[in-house]
Structures are given as structure tokens and as C-alpha cells.
C-alpha positions as CSV (number, residue, x, y, z in Angstrom):
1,X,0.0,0.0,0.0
2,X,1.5,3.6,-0.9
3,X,0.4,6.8,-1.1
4,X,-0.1,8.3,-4.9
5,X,0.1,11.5,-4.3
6,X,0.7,13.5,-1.1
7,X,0.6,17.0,-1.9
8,X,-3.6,17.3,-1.4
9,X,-5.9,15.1,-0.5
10,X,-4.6,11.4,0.3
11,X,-5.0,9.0,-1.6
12,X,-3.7,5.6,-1.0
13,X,-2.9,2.5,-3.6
14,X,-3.5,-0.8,-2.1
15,X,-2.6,-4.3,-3.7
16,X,-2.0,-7.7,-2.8
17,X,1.0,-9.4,-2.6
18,X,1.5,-12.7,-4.7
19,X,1.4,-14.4,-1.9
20,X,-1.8,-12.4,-1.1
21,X,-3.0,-12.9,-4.5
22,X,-3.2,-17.1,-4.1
23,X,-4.8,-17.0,-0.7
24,X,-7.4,-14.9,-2.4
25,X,-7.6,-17.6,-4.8
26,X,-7.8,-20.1,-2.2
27,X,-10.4,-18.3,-0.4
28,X,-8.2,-18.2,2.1
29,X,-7.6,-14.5,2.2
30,X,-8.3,-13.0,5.7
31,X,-6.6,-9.9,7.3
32,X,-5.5,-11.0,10.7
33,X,-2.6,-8.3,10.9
34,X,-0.8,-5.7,9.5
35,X,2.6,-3.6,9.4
36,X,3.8,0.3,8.5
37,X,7.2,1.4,7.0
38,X,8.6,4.0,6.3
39,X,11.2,2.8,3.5
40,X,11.4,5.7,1.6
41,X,12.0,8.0,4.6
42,X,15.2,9.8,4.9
43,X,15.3,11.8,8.7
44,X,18.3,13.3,8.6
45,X,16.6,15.6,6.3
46,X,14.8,17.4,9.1
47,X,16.0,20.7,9.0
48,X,16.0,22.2,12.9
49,X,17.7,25.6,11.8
50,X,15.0,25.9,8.7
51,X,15.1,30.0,8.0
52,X,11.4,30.2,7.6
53,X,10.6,28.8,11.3
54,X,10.0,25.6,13.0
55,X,7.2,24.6,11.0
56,X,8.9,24.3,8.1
57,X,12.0,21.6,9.5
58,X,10.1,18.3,8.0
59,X,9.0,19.9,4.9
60,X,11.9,18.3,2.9
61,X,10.4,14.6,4.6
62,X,7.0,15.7,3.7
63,X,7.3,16.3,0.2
64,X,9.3,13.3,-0.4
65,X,8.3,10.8,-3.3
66,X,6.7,8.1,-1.8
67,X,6.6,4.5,-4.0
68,X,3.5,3.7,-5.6
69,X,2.7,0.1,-4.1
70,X,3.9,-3.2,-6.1
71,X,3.3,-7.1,-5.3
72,X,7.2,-8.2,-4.9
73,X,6.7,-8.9,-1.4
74,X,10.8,-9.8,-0.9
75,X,11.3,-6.4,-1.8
76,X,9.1,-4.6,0.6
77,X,8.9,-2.9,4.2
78,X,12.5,-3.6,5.2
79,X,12.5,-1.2,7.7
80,X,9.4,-1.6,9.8
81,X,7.9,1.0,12.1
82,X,7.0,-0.3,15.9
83,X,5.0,1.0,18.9
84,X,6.8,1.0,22.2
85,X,4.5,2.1,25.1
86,X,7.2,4.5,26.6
87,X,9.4,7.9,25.6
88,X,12.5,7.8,27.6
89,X,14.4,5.6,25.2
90,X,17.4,6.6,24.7
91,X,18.5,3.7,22.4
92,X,17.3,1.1,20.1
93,X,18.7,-2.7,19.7
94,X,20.0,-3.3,16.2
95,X,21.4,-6.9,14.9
96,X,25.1,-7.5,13.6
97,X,26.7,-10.9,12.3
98,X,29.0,-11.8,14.9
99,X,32.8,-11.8,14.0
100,X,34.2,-12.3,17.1
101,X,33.2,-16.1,17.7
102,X,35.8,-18.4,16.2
103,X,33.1,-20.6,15.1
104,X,30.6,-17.8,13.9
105,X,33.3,-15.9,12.0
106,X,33.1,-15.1,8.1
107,X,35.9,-15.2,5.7
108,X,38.9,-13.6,6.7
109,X,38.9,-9.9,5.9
110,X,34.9,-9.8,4.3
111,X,31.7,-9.9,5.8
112,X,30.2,-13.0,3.8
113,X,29.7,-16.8,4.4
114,X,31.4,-19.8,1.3
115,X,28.8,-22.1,1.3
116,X,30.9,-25.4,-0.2
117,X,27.5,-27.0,-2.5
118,X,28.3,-30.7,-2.5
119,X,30.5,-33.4,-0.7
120,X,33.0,-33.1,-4.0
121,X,33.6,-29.8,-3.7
122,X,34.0,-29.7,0.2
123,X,37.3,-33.0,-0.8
124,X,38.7,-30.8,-2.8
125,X,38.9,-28.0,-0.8
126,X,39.3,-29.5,2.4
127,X,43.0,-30.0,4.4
128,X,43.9,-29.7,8.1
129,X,44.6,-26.7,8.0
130,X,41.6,-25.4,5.7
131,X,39.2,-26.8,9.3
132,X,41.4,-24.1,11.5
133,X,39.9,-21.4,8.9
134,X,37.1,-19.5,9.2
135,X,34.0,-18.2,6.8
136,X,33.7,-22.0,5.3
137,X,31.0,-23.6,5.8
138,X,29.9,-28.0,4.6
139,X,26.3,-27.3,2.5
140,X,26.0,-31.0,3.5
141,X,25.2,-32.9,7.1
142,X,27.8,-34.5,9.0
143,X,31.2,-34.0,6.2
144,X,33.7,-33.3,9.6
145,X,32.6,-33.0,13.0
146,X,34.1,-29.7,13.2
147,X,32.1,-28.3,10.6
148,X,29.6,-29.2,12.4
149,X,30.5,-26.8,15.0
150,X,30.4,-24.0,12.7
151,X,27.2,-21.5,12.4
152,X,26.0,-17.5,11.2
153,X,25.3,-15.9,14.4
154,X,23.4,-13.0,14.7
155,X,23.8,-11.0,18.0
156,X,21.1,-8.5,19.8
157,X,22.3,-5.7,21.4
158,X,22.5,-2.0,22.4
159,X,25.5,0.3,20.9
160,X,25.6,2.3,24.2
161,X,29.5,2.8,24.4
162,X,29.1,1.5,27.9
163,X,26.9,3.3,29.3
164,X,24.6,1.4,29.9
165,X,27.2,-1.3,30.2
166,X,27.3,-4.7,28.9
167,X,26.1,-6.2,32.4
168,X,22.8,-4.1,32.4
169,X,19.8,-6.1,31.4
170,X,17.8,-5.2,28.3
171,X,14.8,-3.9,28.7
172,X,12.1,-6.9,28.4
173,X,10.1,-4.9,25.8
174,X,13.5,-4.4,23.4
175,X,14.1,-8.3,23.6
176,X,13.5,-10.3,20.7
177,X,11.1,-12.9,21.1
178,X,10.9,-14.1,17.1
179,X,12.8,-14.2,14.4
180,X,11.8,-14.3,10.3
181,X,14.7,-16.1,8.3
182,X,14.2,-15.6,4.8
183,X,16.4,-17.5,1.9
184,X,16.1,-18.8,-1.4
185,X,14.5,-22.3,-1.1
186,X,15.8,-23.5,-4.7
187,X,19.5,-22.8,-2.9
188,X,19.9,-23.3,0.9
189,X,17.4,-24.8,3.6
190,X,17.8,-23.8,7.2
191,X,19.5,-25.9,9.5
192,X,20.0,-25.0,13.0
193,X,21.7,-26.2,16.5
194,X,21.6,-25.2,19.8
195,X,23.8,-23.2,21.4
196,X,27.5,-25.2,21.3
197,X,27.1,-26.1,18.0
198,X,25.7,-29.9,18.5
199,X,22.6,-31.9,17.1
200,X,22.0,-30.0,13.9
201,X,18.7,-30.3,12.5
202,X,16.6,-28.8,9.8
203,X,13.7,-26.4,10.7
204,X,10.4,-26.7,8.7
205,X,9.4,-23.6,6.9
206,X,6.3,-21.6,7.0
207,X,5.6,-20.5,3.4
208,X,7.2,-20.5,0.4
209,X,6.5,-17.8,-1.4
210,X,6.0,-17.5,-5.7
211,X,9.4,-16.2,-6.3
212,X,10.9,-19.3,-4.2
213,X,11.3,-17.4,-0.9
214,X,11.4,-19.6,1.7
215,X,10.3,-17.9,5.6
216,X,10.9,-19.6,8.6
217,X,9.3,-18.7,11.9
218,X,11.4,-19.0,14.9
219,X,11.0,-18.7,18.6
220,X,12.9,-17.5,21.1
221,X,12.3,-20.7,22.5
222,X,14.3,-22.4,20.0
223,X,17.2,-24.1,20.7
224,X,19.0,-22.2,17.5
225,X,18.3,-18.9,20.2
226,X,20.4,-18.3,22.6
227,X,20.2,-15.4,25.3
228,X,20.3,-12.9,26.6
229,X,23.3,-14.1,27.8
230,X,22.7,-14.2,31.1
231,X,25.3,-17.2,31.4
232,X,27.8,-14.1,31.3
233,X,26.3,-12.1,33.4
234,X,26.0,-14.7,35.7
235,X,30.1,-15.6,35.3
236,X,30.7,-11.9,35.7
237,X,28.7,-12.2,39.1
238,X,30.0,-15.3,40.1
239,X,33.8,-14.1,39.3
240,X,34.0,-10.8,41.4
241,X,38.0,-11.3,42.1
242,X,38.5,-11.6,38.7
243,X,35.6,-9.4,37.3
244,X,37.8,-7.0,34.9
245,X,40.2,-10.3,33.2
246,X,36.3,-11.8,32.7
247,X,34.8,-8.8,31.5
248,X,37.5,-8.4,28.8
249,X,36.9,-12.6,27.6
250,X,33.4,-11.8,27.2
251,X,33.7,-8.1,25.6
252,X,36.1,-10.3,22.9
253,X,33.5,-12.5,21.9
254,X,30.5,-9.3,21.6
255,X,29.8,-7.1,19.1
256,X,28.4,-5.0,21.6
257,X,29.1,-2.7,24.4
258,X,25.7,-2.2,26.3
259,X,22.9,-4.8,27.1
260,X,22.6,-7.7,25.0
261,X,19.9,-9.3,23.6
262,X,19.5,-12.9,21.9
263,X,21.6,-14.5,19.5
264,X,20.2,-16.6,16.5
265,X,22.7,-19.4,15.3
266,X,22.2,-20.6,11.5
267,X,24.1,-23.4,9.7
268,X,22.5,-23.2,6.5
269,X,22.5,-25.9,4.0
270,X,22.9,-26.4,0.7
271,X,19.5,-27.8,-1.4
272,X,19.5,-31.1,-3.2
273,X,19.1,-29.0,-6.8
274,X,22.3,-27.6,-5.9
275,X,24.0,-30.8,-4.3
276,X,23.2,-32.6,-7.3
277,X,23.3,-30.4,-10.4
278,X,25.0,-27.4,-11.6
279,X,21.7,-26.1,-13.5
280,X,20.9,-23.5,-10.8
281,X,25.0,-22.1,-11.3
282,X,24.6,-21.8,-15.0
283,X,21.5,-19.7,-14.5
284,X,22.1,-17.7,-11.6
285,X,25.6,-17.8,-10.8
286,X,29.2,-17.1,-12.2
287,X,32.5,-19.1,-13.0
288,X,35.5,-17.6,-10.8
289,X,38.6,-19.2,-8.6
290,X,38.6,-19.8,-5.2
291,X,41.9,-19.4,-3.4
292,X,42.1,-20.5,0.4
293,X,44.8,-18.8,2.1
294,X,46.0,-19.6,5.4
295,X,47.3,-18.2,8.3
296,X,50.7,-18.2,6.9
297,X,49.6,-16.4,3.8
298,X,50.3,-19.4,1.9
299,X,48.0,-20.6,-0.5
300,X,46.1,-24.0,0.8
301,X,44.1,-25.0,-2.0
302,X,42.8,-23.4,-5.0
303,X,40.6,-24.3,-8.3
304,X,38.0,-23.2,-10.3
305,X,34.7,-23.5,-9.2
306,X,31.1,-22.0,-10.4
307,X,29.3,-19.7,-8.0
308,X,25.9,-18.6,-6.3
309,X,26.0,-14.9,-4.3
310,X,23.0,-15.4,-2.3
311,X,21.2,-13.3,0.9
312,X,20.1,-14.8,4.1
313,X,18.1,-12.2,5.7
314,X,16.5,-12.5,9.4
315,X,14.4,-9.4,10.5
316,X,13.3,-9.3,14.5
317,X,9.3,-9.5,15.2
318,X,9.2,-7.8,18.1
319,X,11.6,-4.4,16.5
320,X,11.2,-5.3,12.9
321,X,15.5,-4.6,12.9
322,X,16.9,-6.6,9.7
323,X,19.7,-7.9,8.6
324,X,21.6,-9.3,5.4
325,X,24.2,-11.6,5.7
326,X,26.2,-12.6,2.3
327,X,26.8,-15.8,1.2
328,X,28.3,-17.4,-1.6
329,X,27.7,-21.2,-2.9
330,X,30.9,-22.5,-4.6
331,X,30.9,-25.9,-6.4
332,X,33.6,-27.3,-8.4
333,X,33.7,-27.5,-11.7
């Protein structure tokens, strides 16, 4: 829904989604809920010092172009507006992929995820000291038990610069209590574990959209969630001799100075389509060379392989805050 014209009377253009559009179909179209955004709102033009007074600062805002409504769901209300019963916030949680955790860290010096598509990919690839690496993660179950260990974490928190520290508690109605993972369902499934990494299994999803967007719905009560982490508030409370050596361990595995929230561990997996075929790579994706470097600088292994850049997005219910995290499927040609 969008506004077509806001400079005199309002007049709005509503339309279904695709998604929208087959429930309809179904008869299964019912409005149980709704959401606002404000996507094409830029704040920082508010103009305080405005020359012709006060009530001219958010004229620049109001007379901004607003979209006229489409049906690409995917591509919609990434920035979701939320009610909060209270005005003395001073901040708001946002989400960040965590880079600090050994086994939650991307490829060295980039922000994305390699995805390895299919067991011969992953042999190739693979050496001792490729498993001491990080960023690289089996699209198949059960290739090395250290693998297995790996995961996408995405952290909850306040940027505060320590004030409110990182041993404050969130306030309950900042917390995340869901999670939407979105991904492309002809690419990767979700898999998940609980918190240390162990008994990875795959989580159903909710819908599948037309333009093969898989959603998945998850909990706080999950066992992929983990937080807030009280477990280190708990060690900081527990360790008052040593509290500033423990502070500085747990600081070095956060991407955040104030109170934290949850964290949501992924290990996504790669789809049978892709396991089995490089049809998907021909039509989406890219020929290139992948070279694994090591801590040494030397190179490990190298070859040319096609590729798949793909998005996993996960966007909080309870602030609507999303993320994108990069990833990139590489199988061997």
C-alpha cells in the first residue's frame, strides 16, 4: 500500500502481494494483521535551523516521493515501524553478524559466508589446516565433526559505548522474542543447533513464497536462540576477584558494548538442486577461482569452481530490525 500523491488530498494504492493474490484464490484471504514502514523516509533531512521557522524543519520529509505500491513482497517494508509504550528511550537494539566467535566468523577480511554446494567440492577443498579457517562452511550434514560446529550468528544488542554497560539487562520490551529467516529455497534450507554447536537439525518452513522465498518462523524458544546471555552475566557475578580479566573474555566475543539481547545461530545448507546439479550455477551464478589462504599467507588450495551470491536475511518481530548476511555457494567444476 503507498500513497499516490501527497501533496492534497490522500489518496492511498492498495494491492496484494503474490502471496496475497493465491490466498485470495484459495479463499483463504483473511486480514488478521498488519505492518507500516517507512522505507522511503530519509530523517536526517529534518531541517531544525529551517530559516522560515519551526514549522517548516520536516518539509523536505514531507514532500518526499513516496513509492507507488507493487506485489514483490521480498522487496518490501525492510524497515518496519513499531510502537513502544514509553518515551525515555534513549536507544534502540539493532542486529550485527557476529565476527568475534571463532566458530561464527566469516571469511577472513569480508563480511560473507562460502557455502561449499556438494561433498566433492567440500574434498577438494578440504585440508587440516583449511578446518582451522574461518568463513567455510559443509552445505552437506555431517562431512567433519568440526564443521559441524560451525554457524551464522546473529547477535542483539544496544550500541551504548558502555553506558549502559554490557552487564545491564535489556529492557524486556527491546528483547527479541521471534525471528523471520528468509532464503532462497531452490538454494539453501535452514538448519540449526543449539547453542554449542551440536545436534543440527533442519527447521520446517512456514511458506514459500512465488518467487521461491522460503520464511521460517522462529522462537525465542528455539534451541537455535540463545540469550540474553545471562550465562555471562552470571560468570561476571560469580567471578568478582577476577571481574575485569572476565569482562575483557566476554567483551572479545560481543559485538556490543551495552545490554545484550539474543543471538540466532544458522548453519545453512545447501539444497539437493544444488548438491546434485549445476543447473541452478549456469543460470544464476558465475565461473571464478577460489583461493584459500591460510594463516601463513600461503595458499592451501585453489581451483575453479562456479558460483551462487545469495542473501540470508533475518528481521526481529518484536523491532522489525533486519539484517543481510552474504553468502556465496561454490561448487567445483
Amino acid at each position: 500500500m503507498a500513497f499516490l500523491d501527497n501533496s492534497g488530498d490522500i489518496i492511498l494504492d492498495a494491492v496484494l502481494t503474490d502471496a496475497g493474490r493465491q490466498r485470495m484464490a484459495r479463499g483463504e484471504f483473511k486480514i488478521v494483521k498488519y505492518a507500516l514502514s517507512d522505507e522511503e523516509i530519509n530523517y536526517k533531512l529534518f531541517n531544525s535551523t529551517h530559516p522560515s521557522g519551526s514549522a517548516f524543519s520536516d518539509l523536505q520529509i514531507m514532500q518526499t516521493p513516496i513509492l507507488e505500491a507493487f506485489t514483490n513482497n521480498t522487496s518490501l517494508m525492510k524497515t518496519k515501524l513499531v510502537s513502544i509504550n514509553r518515551n525515555n528511550l534513549l536507544y534502540m537494539p539493532i542486529f550485527r553478524s557476529n565476527t568475534k566467535r571463532n566458530v561464527s566468523k566469516p571469511v577472513e577480511n569480508t563480511d560473507s559466508f562460502r557455502i561449499f554446494a556438494d561433498q566433492n567440492t567440500s574434498d577438494h577443498f578440504t585440508s587440516t589446516d583449511i578446518e582451522a579457517l574461518t568463513g567455510y562452511h559443509y552445505g552437506t550434514v555431517g562431512t567433519v565433526n568440526n564443521q559441524l560446529k560451525r554457524m551464522i550468528s546473529v547477535d542483539q544488542g544496544l550500541e551504548t559505548s558502555g553506558n549502559p554497560p554490557i552487564t545491564s539487562d535489556m529492557p524486556d520490551d527491546l528483547i527479541e522474542t521471534a525471528f523471520l529467516i528468509r532464503m532462497d529455497h531452490r538454494l539453501l534450507r535452514f538448519y540449526a543447533s543449539d547453542g554449542d554447536g551440536a545436534n543440527i537439525g533442519q527447521r520446517a518452513n512456514s511458506f514459500v513464497d512465488d518467487d521461491a522465498i522460503a520464511t521460517y518462523y522462529i522462537s525465542n524458544t528455539d534451541a537455535c536462540v540463545t540469550g540474553p546471555r545471562d550465562l555471562y552475566r552470571d560468570q561476571l557475578n560469580n567471578d568478582l576477584s577476577a571481574r575485569p580479566n572476565t569482562l575483557t573474555i566476554v567483551k572479545d566475543k560481543e559485538m556490543f558494548d551495552g545490554p545484550l539481547g539474543p543471538r540466532l545461530n544458522l548453519a545453512p545448507k545447501t539444497s539437493i538442486q544444488v548438491q546434485q546439479s549445476s543447473a541452478l550455477f549456469d543460470e544464476l551464478g558465475n565461473n571464478g577461482t577460489e583461493v584459500i589462504t591460510g594463516a601463513s599467507g600461503a595458499s592451501l588450495a585453489s581451483g575453479t569452481y562456479k558460483f551462487i551470491d545469495t542473501l540470508v536475511n533475518v528481521v526481529g518481530v518484536t523491532t522489525g530490525y533486519s539484517i543481510d548476511i552474504p553468502v556465496r555457494i561454490i561448487k567445483k567444476n
